[in-house]
DSSP file (Angstrom, degrees, kcal/mol; ACC not computed):
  #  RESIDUE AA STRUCTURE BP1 BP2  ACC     N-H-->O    O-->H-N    N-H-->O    O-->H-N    TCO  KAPPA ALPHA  PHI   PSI    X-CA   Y-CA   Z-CA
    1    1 A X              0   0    0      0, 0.0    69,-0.1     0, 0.0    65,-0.0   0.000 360.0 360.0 360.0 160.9  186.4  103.6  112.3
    2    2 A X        -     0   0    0     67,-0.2     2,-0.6     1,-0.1    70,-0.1  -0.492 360.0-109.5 -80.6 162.1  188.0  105.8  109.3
    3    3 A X    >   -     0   0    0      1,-0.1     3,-3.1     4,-0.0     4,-0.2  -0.868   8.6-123.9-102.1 130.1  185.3  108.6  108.9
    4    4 A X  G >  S+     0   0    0     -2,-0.6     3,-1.4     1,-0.3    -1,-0.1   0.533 107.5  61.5 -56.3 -16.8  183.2  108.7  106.1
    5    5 A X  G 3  S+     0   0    0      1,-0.2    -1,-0.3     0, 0.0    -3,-0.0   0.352  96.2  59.2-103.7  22.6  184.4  112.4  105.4
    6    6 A X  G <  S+     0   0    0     -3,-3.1    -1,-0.2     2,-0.1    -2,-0.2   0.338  92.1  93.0-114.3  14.8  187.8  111.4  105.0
    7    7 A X  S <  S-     0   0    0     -3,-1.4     2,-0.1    -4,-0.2     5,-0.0  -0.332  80.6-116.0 -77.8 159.7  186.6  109.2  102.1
    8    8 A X        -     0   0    0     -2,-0.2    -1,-0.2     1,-0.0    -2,-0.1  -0.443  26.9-108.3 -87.2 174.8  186.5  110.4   98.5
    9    9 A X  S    S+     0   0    0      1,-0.2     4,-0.4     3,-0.1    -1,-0.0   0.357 120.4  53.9 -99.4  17.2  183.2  110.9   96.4
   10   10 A X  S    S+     0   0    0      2,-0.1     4,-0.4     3,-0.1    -1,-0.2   0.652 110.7  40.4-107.2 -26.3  184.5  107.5   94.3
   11   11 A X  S    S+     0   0    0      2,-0.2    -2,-0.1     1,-0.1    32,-0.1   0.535 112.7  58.6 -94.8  20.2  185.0  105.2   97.3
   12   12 A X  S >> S+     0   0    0      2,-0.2     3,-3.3     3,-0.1     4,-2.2   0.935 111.4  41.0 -85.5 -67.8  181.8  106.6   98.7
   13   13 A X  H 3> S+     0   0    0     -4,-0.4     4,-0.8     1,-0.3    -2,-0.2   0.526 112.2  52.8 -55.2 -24.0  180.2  105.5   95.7
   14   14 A X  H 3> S+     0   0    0     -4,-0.4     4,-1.3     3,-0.2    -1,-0.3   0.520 108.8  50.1 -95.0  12.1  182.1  102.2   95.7
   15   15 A X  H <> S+     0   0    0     -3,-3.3     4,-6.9     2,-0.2     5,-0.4   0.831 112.4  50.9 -95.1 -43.3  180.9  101.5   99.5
   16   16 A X  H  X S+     0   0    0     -4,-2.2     4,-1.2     1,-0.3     5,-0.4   0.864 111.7  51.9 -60.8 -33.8  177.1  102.4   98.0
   17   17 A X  H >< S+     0   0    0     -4,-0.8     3,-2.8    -5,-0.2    -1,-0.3   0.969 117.7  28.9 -71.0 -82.7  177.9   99.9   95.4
   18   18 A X  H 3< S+     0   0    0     -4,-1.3    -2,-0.2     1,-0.3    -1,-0.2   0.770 126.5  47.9 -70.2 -30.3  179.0   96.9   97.4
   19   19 A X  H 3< S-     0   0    0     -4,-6.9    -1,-0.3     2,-0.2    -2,-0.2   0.798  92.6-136.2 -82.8 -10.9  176.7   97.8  100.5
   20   20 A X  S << S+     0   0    0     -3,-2.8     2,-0.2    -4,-1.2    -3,-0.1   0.758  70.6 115.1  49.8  16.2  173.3   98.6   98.6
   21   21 A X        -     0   0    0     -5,-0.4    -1,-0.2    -6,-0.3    -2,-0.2  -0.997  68.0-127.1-125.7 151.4  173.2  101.5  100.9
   22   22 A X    >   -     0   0    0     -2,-0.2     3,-4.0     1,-0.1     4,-0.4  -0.468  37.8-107.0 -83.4 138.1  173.3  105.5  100.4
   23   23 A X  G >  S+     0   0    0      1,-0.2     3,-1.8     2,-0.2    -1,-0.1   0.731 120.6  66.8 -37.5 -29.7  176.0  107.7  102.5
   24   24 A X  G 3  S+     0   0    0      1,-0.2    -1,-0.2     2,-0.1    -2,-0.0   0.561  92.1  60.1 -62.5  -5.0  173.1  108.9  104.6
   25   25 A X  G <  S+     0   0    0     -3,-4.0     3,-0.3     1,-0.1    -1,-0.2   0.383  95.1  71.7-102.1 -13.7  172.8  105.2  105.9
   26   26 A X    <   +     0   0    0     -3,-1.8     3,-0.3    -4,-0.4   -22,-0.2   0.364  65.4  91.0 -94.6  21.8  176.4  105.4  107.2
   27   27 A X  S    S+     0   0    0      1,-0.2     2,-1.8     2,-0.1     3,-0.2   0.952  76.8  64.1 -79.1 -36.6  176.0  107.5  109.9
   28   28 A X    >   +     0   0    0     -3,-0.3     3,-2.6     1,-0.2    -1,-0.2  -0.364  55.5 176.0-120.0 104.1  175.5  104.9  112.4
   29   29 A X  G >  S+     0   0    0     -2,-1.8     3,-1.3    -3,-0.3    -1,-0.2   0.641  71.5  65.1 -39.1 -34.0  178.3  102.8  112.8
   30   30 A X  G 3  S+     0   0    0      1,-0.3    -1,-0.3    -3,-0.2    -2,-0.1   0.605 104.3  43.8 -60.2 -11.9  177.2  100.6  115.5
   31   31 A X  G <  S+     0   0    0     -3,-2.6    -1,-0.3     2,-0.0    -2,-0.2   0.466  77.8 146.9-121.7  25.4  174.4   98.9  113.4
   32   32 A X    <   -     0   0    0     -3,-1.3    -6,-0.0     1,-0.1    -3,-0.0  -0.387  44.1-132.3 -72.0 124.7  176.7   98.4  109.9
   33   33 A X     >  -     0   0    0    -14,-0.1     4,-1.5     1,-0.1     3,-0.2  -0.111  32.1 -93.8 -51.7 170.9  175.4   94.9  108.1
   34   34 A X  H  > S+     0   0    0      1,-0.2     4,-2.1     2,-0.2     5,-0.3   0.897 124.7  53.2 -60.5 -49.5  177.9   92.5  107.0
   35   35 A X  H  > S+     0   0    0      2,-0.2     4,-0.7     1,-0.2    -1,-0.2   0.738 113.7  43.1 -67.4  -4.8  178.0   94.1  103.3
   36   36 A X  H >> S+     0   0    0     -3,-0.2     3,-2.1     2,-0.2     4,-1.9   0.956 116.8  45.9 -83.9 -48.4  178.7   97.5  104.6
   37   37 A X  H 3X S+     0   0    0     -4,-1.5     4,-4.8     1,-0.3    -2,-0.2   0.771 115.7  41.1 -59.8 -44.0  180.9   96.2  106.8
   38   38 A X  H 3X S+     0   0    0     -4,-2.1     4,-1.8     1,-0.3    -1,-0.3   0.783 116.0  62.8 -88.9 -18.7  182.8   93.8  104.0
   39   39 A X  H <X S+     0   0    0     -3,-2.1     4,-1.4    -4,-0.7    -1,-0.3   0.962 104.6  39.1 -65.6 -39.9  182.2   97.3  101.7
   40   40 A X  H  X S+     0   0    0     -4,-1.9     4,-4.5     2,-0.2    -2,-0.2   0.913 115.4  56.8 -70.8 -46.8  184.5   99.8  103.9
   41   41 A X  H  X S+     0   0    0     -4,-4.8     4,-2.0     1,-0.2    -1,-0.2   0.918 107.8  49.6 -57.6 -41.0  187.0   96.8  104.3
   42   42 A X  H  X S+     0   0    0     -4,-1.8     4,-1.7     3,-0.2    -2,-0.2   0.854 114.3  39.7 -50.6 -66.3  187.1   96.7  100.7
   43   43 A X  H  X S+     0   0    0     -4,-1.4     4,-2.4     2,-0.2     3,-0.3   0.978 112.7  56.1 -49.6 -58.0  187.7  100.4  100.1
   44   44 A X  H  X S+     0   0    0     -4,-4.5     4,-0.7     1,-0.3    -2,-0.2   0.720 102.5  52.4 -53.7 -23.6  189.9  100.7  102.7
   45   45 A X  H  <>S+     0   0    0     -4,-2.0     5,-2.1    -5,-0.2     4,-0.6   0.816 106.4  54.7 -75.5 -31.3  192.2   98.0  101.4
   46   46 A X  H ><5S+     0   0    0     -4,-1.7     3,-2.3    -3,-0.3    -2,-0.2   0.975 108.9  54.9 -68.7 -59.7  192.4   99.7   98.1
   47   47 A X  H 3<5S+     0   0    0     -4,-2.4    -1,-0.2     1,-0.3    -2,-0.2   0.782 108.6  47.7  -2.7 -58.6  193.6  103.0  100.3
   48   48 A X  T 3<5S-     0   0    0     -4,-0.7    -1,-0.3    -5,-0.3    -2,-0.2   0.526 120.3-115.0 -95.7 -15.1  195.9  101.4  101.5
   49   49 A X  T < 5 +     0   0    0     -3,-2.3     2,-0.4     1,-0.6    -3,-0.2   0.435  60.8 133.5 108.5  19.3  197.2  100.0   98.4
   50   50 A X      < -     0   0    0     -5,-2.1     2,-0.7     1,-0.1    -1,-0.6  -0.755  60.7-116.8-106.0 154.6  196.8   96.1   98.4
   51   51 A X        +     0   0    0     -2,-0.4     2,-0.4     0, 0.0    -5,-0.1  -0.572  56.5 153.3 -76.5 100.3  195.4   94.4   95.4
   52   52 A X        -     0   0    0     -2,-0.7     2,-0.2   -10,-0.1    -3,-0.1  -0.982  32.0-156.6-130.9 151.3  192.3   93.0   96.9
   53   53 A X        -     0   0    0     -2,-0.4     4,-0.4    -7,-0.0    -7,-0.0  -0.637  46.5 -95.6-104.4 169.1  188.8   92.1   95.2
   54   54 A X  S >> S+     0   0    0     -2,-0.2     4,-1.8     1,-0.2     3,-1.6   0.906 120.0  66.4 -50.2 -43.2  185.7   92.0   97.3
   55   55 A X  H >> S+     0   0    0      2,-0.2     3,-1.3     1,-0.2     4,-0.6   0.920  95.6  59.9 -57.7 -55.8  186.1   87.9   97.8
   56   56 A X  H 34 S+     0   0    0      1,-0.3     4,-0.3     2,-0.2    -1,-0.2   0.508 105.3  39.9 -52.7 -18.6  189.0   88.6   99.7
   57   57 A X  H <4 S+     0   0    0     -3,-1.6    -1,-0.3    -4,-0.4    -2,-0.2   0.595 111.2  59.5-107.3 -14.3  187.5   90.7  102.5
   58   58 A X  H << S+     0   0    0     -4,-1.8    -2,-0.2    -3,-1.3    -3,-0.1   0.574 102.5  54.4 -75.3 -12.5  184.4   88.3  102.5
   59   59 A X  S  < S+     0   0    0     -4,-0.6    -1,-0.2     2,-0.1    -2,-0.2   0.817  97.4  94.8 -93.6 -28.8  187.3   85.5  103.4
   60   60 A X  S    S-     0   0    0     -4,-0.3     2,-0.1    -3,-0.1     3,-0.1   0.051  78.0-117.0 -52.1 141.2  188.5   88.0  106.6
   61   61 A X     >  -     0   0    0      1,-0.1     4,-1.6     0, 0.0    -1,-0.1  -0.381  23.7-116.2 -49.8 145.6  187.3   87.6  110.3
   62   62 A X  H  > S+     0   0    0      2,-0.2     4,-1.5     3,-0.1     5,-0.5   0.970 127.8  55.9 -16.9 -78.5  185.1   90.6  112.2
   63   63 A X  H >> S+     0   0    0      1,-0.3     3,-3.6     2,-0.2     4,-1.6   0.903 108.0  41.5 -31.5 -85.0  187.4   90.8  114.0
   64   64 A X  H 34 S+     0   0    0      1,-0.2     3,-0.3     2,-0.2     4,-0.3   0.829 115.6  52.1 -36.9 -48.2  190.2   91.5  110.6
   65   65 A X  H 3< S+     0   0    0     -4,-1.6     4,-0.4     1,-0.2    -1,-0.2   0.417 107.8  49.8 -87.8   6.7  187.9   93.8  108.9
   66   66 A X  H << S+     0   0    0     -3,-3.6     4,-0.4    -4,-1.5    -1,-0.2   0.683 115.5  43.6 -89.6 -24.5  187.4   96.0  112.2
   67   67 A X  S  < S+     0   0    0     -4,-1.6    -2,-0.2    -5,-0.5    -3,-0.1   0.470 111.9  58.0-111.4   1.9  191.1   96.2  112.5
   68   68 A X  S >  S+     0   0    0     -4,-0.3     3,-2.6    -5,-0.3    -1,-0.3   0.854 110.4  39.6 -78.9 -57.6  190.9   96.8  108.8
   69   69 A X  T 3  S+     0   0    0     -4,-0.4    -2,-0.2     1,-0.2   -67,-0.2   0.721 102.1  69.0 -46.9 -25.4  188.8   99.8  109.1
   70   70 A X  T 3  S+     0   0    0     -4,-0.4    -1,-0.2   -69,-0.1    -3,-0.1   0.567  77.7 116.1 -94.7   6.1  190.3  101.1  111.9
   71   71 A X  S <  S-     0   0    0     -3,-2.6     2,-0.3     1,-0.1    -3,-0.1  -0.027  71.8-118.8 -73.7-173.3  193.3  101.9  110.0
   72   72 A X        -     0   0    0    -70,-0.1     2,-0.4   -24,-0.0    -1,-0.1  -0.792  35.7-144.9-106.4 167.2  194.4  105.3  109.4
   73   73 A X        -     0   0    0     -2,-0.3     2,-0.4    -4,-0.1     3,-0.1  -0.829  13.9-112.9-134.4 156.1  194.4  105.9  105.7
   74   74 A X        -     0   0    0     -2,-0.4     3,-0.1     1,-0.2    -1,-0.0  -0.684  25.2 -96.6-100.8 141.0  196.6  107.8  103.8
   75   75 A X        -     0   0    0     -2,-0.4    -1,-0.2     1,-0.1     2,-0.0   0.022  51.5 -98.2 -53.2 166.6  196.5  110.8  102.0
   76   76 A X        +     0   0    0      1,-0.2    -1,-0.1    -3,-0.1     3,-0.1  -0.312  45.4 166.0 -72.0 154.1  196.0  110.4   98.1
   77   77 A X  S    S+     0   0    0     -3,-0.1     2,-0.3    -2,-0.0    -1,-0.2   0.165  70.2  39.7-148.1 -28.1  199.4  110.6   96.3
   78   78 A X  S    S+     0   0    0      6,-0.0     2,-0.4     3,-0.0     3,-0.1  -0.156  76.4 113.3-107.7  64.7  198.4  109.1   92.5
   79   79 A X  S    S-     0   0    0     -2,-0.3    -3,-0.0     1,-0.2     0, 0.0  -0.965  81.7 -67.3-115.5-167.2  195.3  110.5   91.9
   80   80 A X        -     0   0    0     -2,-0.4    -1,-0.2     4,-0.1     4,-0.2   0.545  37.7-113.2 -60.2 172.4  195.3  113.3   88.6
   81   81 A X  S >> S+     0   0    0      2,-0.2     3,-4.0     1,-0.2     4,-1.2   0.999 113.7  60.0 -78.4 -60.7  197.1  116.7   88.5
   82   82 A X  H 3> S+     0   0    0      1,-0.4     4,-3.0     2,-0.2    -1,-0.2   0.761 109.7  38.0 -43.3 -44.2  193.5  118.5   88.4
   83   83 A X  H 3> S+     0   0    0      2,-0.2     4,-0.5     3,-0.2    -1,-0.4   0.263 115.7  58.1 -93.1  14.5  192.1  117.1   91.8
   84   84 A X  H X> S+     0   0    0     -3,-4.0     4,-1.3    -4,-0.2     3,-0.7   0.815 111.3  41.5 -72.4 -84.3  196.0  117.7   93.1
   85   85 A X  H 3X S+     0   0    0     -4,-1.2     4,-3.4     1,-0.2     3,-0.3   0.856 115.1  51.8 -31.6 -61.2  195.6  121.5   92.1
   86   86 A X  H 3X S+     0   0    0     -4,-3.0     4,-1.4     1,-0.2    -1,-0.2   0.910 112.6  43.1 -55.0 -43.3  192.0  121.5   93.6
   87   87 A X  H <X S+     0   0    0     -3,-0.7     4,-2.1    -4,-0.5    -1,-0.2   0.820 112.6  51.4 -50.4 -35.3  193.1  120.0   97.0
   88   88 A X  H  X S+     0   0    0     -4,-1.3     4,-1.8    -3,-0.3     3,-0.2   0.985 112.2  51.5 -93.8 -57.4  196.3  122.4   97.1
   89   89 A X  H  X S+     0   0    0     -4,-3.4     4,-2.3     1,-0.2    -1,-0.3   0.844 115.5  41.5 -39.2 -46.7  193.6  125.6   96.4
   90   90 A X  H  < S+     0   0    0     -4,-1.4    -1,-0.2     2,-0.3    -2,-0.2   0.897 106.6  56.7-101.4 -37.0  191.5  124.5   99.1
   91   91 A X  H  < S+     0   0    0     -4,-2.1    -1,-0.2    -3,-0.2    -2,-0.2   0.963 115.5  45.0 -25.5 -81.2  194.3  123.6  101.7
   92   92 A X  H  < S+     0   0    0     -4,-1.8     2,-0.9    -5,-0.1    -2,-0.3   0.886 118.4  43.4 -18.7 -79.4  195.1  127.4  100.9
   93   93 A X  S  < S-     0   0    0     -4,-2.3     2,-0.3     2,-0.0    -1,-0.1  -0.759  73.7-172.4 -76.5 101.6  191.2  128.6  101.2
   94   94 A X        -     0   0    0     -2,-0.9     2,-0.5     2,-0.0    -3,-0.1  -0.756   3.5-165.2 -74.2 163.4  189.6  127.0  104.1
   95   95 A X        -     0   0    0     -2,-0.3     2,-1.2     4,-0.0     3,-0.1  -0.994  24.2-123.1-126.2 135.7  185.8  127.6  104.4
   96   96 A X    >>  -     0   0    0     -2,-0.5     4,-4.6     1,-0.2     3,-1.9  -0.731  13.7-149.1 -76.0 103.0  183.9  127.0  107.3
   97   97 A X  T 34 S+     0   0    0     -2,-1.2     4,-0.5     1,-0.3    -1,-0.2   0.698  91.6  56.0 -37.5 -44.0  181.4  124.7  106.1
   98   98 A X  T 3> S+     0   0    0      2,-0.1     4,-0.6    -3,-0.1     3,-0.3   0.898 111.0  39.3 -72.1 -33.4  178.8  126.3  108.9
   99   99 A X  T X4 S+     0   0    0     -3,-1.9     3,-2.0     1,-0.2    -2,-0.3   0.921 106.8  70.8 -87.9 -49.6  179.0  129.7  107.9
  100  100 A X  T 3< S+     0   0    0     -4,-4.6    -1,-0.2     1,-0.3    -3,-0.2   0.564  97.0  47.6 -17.7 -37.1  179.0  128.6  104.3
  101  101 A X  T 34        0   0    0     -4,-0.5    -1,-0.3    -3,-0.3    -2,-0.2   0.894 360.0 360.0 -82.6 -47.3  175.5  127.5  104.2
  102  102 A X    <<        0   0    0     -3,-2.0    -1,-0.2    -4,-0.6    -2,-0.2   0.494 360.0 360.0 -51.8 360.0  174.2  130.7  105.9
């Protein structure tokens, strides 16, 4: 499955929407309801750049929305100059995200 930290903090928000659950509820893949399930398919198809509403991944198999998930998702290329600039800064700067905290 794509990993939740290779999500943005707007389809994180649109998973919370559809699923009626908070990112901290996504940790364990194995036990995903049908609305989380039908949520991620949902994002992911928007990723990926078909025009899909939610009814259209609720019409899908298991089976089709695993293999949906499982795609690899592509880096952004339209979203806005600002979060372009911020990505290209950070690319630049890595942080380690462990020391960070300390």
């Amino acid at each position: 499955m794509s990993t939740v930290e290779s999500l943005t903090i707007g389809e994180i928000a649109a998973i919370e929407k559809y699923s009626g659950k908070k990112m901290t509820d996504f940790q364990d893949e194995t036990a995903m309801d049908t609305r989380t399930l039908c949520a991620f398919g949902y994002v992911i198809a928007k990723r990926l750049g078909l025009q899909v509403e939610i009814s259209d991944i609720e019409q899908l198999s298991i089976d089709e929305v695993t293999q949906l998930i499982n795609q690899d998702l592509p880096g952004w290329t339209n979203r806005g100059e600002n979060a372009e600039k911020i990505a290209a800064y950070l690319e630049a700067h890595p942080t380690d995200i462990e020391a960070a905290g300390e």
